[in-house]
C-alpha positions as CSV (number, residue, x, y, z in Angstrom):
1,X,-10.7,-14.7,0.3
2,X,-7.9,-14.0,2.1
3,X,-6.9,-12.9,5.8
4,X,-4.1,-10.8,4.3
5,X,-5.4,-6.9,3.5
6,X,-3.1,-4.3,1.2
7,X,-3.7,-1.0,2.6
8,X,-3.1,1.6,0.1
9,X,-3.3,5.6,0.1
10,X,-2.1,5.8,3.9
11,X,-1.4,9.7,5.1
12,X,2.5,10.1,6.2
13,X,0.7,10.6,9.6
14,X,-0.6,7.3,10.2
15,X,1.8,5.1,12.5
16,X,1.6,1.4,13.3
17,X,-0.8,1.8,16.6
18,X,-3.3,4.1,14.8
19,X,-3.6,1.2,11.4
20,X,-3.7,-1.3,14.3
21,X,-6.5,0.5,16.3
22,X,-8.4,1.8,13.7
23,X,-8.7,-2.3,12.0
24,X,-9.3,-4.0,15.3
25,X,-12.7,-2.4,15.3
26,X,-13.7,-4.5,12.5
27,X,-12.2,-7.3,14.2
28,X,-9.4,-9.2,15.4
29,X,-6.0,-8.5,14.2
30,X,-3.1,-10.7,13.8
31,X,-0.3,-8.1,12.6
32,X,0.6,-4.8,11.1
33,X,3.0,-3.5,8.9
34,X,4.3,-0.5,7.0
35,X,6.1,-0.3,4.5
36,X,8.8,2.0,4.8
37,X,11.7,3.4,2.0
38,X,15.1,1.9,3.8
39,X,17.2,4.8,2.3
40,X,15.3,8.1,3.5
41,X,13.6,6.6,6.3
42,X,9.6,7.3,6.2
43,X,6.5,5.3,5.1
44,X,6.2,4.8,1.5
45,X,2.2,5.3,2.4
46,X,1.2,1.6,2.7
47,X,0.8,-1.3,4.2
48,X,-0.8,-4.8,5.2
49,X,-3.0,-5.9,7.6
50,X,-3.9,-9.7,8.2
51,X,-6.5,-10.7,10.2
52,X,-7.7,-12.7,12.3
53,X,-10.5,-14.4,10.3
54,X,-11.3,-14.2,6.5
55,X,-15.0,-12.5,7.9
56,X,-12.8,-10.4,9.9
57,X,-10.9,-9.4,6.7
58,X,-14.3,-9.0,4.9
59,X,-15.4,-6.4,7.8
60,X,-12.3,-4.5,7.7
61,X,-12.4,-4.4,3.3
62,X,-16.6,-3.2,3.9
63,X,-15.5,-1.2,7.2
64,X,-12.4,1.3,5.5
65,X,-12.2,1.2,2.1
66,X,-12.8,4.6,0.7
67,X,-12.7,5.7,4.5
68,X,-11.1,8.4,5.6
69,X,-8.2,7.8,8.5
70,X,-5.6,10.3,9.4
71,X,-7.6,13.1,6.8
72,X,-6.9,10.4,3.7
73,X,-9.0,8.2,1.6
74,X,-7.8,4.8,2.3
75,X,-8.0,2.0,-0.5
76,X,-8.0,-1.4,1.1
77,X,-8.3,-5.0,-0.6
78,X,-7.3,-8.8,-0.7
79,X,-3.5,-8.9,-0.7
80,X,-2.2,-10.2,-3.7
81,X,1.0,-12.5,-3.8
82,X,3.9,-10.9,-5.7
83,X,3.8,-12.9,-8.6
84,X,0.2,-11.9,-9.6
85,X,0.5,-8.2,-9.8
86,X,0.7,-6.9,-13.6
87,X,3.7,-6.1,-14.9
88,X,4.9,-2.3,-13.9
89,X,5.5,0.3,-17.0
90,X,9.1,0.8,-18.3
91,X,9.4,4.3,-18.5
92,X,12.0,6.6,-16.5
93,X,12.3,8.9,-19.7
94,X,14.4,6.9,-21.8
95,X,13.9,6.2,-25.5
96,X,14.1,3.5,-27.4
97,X,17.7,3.7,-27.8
98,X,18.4,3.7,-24.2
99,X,19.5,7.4,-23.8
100,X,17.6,10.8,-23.5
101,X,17.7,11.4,-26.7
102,X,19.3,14.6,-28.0
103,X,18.8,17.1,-25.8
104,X,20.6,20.2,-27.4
105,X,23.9,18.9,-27.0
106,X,26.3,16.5,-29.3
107,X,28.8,15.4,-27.0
């Protein structure tokens, strides 16, 4: 296991000091971060926490996920590198064709 935690499911609330505070109960931390969207500016409602031990990490996992901080349910887990997440979903409501389809209109 890892020292690296994903924090998911994060209220809009939550700032840098509060995830800080709320994992160093479980045990050391090493550094905090949220992610944030660069164009508008606010948190895109996670982040990652690394600790300072792997049984710090362990604490923190047993300590706040499913726990409530800032009124929402937090999901928080081992930190996966990029390359092993699955693959996302196409979608964004094209068809197969790579338009809309026919909406009403034959222009």
């Amino acid at each position: 296991m890892g020292k690296r935690l994903f924090v998911g499911g994060m209220s809009f609330d939550t700032t840098l000091d509060t995830l800080k505070s709320a994992f160093a109960q479980a045990g050391g931390v090493e550094s905090a971060e949220i992610k944030y969207d660069k164009l508008k500016g606010y948190h895109k409602g996670f982040g990652f926490v690394e600790m300072v031990s792997e049984e710090d990490a362990k604490k923190a996992i047993e300590m706040w996920n499913g726990k409530e901080l800032d009124g929402r349910k937090l999901t928080v887990n081992e930190a996966r590198p990029m390359g092993e997440r699955p693959p996302r979903r196409e979608g964004g409501g094209y068809d197969r064709r790579g338009d809309f389809g026919n909406q009403g209109s034959n222009w």
